[in-house]
C-alpha positions as CSV (number, residue, x, y, z in Angstrom):
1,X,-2.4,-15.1,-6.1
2,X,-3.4,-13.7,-2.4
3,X,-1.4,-13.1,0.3
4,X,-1.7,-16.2,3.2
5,X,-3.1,-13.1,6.2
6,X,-6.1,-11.8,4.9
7,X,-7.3,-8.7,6.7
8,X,-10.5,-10.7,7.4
9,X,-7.9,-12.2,10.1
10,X,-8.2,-8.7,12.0
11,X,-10.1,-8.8,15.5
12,X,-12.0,-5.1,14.3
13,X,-14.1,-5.2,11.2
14,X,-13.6,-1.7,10.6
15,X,-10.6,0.7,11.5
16,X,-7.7,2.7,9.5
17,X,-5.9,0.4,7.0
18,X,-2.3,1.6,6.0
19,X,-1.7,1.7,2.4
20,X,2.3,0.3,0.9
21,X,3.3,1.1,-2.2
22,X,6.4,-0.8,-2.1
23,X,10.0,0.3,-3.7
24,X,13.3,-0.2,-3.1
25,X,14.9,2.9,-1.8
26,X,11.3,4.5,-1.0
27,X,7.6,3.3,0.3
28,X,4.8,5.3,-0.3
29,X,2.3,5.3,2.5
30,X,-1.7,6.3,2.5
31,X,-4.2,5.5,5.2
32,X,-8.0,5.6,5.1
33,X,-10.6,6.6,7.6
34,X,-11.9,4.1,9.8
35,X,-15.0,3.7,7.9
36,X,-12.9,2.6,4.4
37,X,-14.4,5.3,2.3
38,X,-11.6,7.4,1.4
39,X,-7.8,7.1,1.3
40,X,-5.4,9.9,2.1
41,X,-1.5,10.4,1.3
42,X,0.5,9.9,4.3
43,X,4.0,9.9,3.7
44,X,7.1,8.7,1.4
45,X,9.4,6.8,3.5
46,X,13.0,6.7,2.5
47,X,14.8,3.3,3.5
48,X,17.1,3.4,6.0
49,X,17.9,-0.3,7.8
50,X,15.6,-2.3,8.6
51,X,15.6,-2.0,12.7
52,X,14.8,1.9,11.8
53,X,12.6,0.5,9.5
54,X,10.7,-1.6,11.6
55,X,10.7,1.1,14.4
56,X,8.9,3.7,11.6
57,X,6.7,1.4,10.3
58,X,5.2,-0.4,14.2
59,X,5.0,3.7,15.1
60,X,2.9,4.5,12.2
61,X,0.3,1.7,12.4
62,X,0.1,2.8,16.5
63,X,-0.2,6.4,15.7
64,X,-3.1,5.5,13.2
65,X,-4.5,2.6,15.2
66,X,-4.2,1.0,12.1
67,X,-6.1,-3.0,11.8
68,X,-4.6,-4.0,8.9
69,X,-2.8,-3.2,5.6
70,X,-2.7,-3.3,1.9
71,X,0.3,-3.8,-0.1
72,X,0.8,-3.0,-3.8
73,X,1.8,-6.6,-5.7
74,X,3.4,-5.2,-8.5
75,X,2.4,-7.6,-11.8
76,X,3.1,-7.6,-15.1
77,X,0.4,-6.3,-18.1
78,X,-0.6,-10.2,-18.4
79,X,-0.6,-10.6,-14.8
80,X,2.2,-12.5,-13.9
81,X,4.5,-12.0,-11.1
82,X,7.8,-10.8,-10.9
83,X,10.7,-10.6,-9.2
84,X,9.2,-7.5,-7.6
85,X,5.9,-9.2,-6.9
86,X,8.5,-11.5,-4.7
87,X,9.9,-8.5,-3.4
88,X,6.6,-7.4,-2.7
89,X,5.7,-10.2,-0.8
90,X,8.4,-10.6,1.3
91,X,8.2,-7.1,2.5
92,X,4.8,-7.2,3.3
93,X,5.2,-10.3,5.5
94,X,8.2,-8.4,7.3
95,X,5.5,-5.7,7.6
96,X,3.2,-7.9,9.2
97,X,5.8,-9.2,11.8
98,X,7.1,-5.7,12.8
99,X,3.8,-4.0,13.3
100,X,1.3,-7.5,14.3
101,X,-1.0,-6.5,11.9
102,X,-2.9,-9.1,9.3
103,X,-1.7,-7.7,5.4
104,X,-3.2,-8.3,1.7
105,X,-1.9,-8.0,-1.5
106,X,-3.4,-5.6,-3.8
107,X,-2.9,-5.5,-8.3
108,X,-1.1,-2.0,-8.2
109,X,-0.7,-2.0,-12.1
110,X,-0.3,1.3,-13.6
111,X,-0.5,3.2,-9.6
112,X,2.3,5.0,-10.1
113,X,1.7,6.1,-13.7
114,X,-1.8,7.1,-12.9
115,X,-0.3,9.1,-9.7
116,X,2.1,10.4,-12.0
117,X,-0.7,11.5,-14.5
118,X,-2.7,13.4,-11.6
119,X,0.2,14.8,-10.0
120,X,1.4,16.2,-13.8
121,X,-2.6,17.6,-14.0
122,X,-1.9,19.2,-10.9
123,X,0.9,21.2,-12.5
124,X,3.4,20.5,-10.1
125,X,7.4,20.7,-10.8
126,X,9.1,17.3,-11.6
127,X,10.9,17.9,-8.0
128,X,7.8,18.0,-6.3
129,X,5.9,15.2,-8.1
130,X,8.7,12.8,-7.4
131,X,8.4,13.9,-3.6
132,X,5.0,12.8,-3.9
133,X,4.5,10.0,-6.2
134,X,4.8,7.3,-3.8
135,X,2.4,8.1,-1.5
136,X,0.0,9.1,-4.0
137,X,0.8,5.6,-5.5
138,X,0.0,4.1,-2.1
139,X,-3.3,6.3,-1.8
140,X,-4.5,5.0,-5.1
141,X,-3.8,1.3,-4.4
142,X,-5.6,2.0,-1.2
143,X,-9.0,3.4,-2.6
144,X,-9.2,1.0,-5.4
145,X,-9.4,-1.7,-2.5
146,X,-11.7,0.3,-0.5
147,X,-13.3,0.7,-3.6
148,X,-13.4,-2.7,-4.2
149,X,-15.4,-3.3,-0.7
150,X,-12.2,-4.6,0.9
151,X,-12.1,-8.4,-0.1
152,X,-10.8,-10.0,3.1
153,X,-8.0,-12.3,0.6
154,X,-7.1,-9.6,-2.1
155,X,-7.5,-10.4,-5.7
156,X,-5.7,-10.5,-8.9
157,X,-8.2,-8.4,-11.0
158,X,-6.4,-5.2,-12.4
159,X,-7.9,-1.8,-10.2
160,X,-11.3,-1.3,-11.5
161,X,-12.0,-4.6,-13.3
């Protein structure tokens, strides 16, 4: 499935995206250059309430001049949503309310085990790979899309299909 606000829906054809790796208690962020070649880790933002929320998230997209963003859908092996790919969902179309920009939805299988695997290469403690994993998460969802040539509507291939 895609997400209803494709970034093709953005008045700029080229500009920083923002990358969400949704969770929970935390949300990894990445952003990309403005020519979509390479995405960088930004942040992991721990939850607070959603009007701090809200106020983070419209702050960040300003400070980057952000024009869109990709969020992780989170899908099962075979491809099938969850309750998390729901979750997913609904947070990135409070994401696109709170900070006016057009969203898609991205196949993060196996992010944050692959961020996990390069942060564990990079011989880090387990304290600071968990400080890190969700943004490195949101980095990789990020340049698999740039990657992909930034479909306007997403897609439901798994990263490098």
């Amino acid at each position: 499935m895609t997400d209803e606000t494709p970034l093709a829906a953005s008045p700029e054809p080229r500009g920083p995206l923002l990358g969400i790796d949704y969770g929970t208690k935390r949300v990894g962020v990445s952003v990309c250059d403005p020519d979509r070649v390479i995405a960088s880790p930004l942040e992991t933002y721990a939850r607070v309430h959603p009007a701090t929320d809200a106020a983070h998230f419209a702050r960040l997209a300003a400070q980057y001049r952000a024009v869109g963003l990709v969020v992780g859908l989170p899908l099962h092996a075979n491809g099938d949503e969850s309750a998390m790919s729901r979750e997913a969902r609904a947070y990135a179309k409070w994401l696109t309310e709170v900070t006016a920009l057009p969203a898609v939805m991205w196949d993060e299988r196996c992010s944050s085990h692959a961020a996990e695997d390069a942060l564990l290469g990079a011989k880090l403690s387990k304290r600071k790979r968990k400080a890190r994993v969700d943004r490195v998460a949101a980095q990789m969802i990020l340049q698999t899309y740039l990657d992909s040539k930034c479909p306007p509507t997403g897609t439901d291939a798994p990263p490098g299909a």
